[in-house]
C-alpha distance (Angstrom), angle and dihedral (degrees) to the residues before:
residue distance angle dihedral
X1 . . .
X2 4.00 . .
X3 3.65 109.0 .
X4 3.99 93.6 -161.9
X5 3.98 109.1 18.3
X6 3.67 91.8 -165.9
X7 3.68 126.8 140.5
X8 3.90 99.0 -176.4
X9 4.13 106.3 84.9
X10 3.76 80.4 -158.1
X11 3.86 102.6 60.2
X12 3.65 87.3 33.6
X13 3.86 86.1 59.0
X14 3.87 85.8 65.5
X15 3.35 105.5 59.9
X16 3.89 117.8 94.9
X17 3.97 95.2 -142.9
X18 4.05 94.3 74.4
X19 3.71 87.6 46.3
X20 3.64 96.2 -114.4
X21 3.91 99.0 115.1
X22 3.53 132.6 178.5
X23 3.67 140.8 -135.7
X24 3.75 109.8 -57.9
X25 3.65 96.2 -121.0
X26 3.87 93.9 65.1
X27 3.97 97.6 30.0
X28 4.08 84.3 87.7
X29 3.47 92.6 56.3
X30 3.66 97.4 41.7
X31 3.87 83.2 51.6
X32 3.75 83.7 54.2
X33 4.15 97.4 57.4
X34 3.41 93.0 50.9
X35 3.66 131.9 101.3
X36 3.56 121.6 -103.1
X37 3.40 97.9 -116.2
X38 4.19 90.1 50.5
X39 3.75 86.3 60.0
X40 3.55 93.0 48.9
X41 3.52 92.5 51.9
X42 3.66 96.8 53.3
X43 3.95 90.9 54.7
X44 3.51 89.7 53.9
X45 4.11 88.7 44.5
X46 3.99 95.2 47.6
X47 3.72 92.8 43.0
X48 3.63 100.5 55.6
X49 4.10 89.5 38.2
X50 3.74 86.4 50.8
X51 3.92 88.9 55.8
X52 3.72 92.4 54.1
X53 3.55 96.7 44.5
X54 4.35 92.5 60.3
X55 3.66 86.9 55.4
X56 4.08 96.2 49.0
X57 4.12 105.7 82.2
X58 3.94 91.4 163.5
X59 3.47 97.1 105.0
X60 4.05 118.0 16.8
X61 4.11 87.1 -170.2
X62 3.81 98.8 58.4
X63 3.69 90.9 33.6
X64 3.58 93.4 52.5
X65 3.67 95.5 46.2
X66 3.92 93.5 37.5
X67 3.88 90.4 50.1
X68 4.11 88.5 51.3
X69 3.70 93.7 51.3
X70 3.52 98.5 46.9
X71 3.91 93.9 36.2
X72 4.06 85.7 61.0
X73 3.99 96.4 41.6
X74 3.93 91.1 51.4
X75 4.28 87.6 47.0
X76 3.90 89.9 48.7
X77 3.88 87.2 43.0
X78 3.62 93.3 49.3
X79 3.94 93.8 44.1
X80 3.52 96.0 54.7
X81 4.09 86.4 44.9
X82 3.94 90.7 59.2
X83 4.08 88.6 43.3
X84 3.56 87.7 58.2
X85 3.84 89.7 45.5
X86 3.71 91.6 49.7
X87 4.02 86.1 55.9
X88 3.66 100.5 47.3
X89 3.90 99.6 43.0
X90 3.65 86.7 125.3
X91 4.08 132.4 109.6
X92 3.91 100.4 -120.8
X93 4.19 83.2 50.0
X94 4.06 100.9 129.4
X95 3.96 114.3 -126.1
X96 3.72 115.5 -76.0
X97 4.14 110.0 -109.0
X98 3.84 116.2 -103.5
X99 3.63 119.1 -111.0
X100 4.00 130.2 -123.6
X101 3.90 100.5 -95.9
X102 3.36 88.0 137.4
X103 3.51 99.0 64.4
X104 3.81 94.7 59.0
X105 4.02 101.5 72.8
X106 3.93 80.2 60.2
X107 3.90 90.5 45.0
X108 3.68 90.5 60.0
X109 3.59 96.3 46.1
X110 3.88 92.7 61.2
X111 3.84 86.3 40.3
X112 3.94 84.7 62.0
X113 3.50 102.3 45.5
X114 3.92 100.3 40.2
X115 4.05 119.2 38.4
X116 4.00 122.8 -171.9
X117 3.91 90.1 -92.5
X118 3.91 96.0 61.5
X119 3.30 92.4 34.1
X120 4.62 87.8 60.7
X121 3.43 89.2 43.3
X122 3.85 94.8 50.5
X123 3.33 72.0 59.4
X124 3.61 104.8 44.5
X125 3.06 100.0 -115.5
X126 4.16 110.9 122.6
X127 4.45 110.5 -150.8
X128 3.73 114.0 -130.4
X129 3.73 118.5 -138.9
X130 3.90 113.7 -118.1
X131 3.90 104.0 176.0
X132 3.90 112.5 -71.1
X133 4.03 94.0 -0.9
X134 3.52 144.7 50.1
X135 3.46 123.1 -120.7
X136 4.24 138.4 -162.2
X137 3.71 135.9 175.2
X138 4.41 107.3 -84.3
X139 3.86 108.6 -119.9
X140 3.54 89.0 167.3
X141 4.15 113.5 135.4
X142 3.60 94.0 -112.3
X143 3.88 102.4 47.4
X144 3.66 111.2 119.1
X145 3.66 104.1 -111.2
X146 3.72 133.3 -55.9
X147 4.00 107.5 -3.7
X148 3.91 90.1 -135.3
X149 3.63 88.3 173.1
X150 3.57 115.3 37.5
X151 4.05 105.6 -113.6
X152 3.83 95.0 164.9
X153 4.03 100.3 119.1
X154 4.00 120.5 -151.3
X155 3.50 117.6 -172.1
X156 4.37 123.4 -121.3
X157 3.79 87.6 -99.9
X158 3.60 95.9 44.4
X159 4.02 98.5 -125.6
X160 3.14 107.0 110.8
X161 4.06 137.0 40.5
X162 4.28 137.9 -162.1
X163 3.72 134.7 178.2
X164 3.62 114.2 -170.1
X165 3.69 95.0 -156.1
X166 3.60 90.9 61.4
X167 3.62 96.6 34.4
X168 4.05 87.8 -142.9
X169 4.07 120.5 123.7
X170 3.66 135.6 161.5
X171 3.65 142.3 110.1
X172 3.98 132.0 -43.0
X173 3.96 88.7 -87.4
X174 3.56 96.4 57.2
X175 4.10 91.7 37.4
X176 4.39 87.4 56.8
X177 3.97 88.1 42.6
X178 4.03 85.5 53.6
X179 3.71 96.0 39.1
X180 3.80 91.4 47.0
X181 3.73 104.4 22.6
X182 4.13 90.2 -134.8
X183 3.64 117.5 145.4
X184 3.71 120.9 -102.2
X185 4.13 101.7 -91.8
X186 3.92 83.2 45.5
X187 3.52 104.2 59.7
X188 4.05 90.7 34.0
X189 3.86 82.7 58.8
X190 4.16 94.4 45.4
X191 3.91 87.1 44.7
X192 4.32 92.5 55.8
X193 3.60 92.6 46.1
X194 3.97 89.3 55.1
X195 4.21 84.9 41.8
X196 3.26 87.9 60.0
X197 3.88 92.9 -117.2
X198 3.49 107.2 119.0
X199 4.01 136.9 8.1
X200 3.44 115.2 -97.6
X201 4.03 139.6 166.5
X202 3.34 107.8 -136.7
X203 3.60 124.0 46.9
X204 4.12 119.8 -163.8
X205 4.02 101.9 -121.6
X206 3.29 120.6 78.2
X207 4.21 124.7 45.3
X208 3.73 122.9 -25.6
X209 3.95 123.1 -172.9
């Protein structure tokens, strides 16, 4: 089950659930083009991320600005959900899809074997301490140009990530979904095989086309 069966890295970029994001005065419509069960999917997503981030104190900066981001992609998400509910209030409606929760048990598995840090230097990329965080040079699609001066914020404990020139934040799935712009199940899938919990081909470091 594809969360985001997208093809165009570019559109894909838009859509809140790989933690890309865009400027909140298109996210709604974005929200709009999207298949039911896409919207669905990033309810699910933002709730349970939203849960994680009230118990993570480590860094009150990147929580605060992770927790605002996500906050307003799950109310956009949700909007557009009751829209769509409004429309289809009708008998001959067909069954609203099911969402992904299945995929999060496995989510948080890869979560605890592979923080942030490991998952830089895997890439060979070493984090520099800068008081209470962690912080790396943003090569994330959206950044603004060269990041000069690394602005890509890990928190003490290594969970979650922000960069304030992007204005994007989340967790190390969303943060390989930006990086690579694979859809959800994909980079969940890439992330196990470098865990070390299940066999896969193609490991994420190294070249991509």
């Amino acid at each position: 089950m594809s969360a985001l069966p997208l093809h165009d890295r570019q559109q894909l970029r838009a859509y809140s659930l790989t933690g890309r994001g865009v400027p909140q005065s298109q996210s709604v419509n974005l929200y709009r083009a999207a298949p039911t069960a896409d919207v669905l999917a990033a309810i699910e997503y933002w709730s349970w991320w939203l849960a994680e981030l009230s118990t993570d104190s480590t860094d009150p900066d990147i929580q605060a600005s992770s927790l605002a981001f996500a906050q307003f992609h799950l109310s956009e998400a949700v909007s557009e959900l009751e829209r769509r509910k409004r429309l289809r209030a009708q008998p001959t409606a067909p069954p609203w899809p099911k969402g992904w929760r299945s995929a999060l048990p496995d989510a948080q598995r890869v979560k605890d074997h592979l923080d942030l840090l490991a998952y830089y230097r895997l890439l060979g990329i070493v984090p520099e301490r800068a008081g209470p965080h962690w912080i790396v040079p943003c090569d994330l699609p959206s950044h603004p140009g060269p990041d000069m001066h690394p602005s890509l914020r890990i928190t003490g404990n290594g969970r979650g990530w922000y960069c304030f020139p992007c204005a994007l934040g989340g967790d190390l799935l969303t943060l390989h979904c930006a990086r690579t712009g694979l859809p959800f199940r994909d980079a969940l899938a890439e992330l196990a095989a470098e865990a070390g919990l299940i066999q896969h081909q193609e490991r994420f470091h190294g070249d991509r086309d």
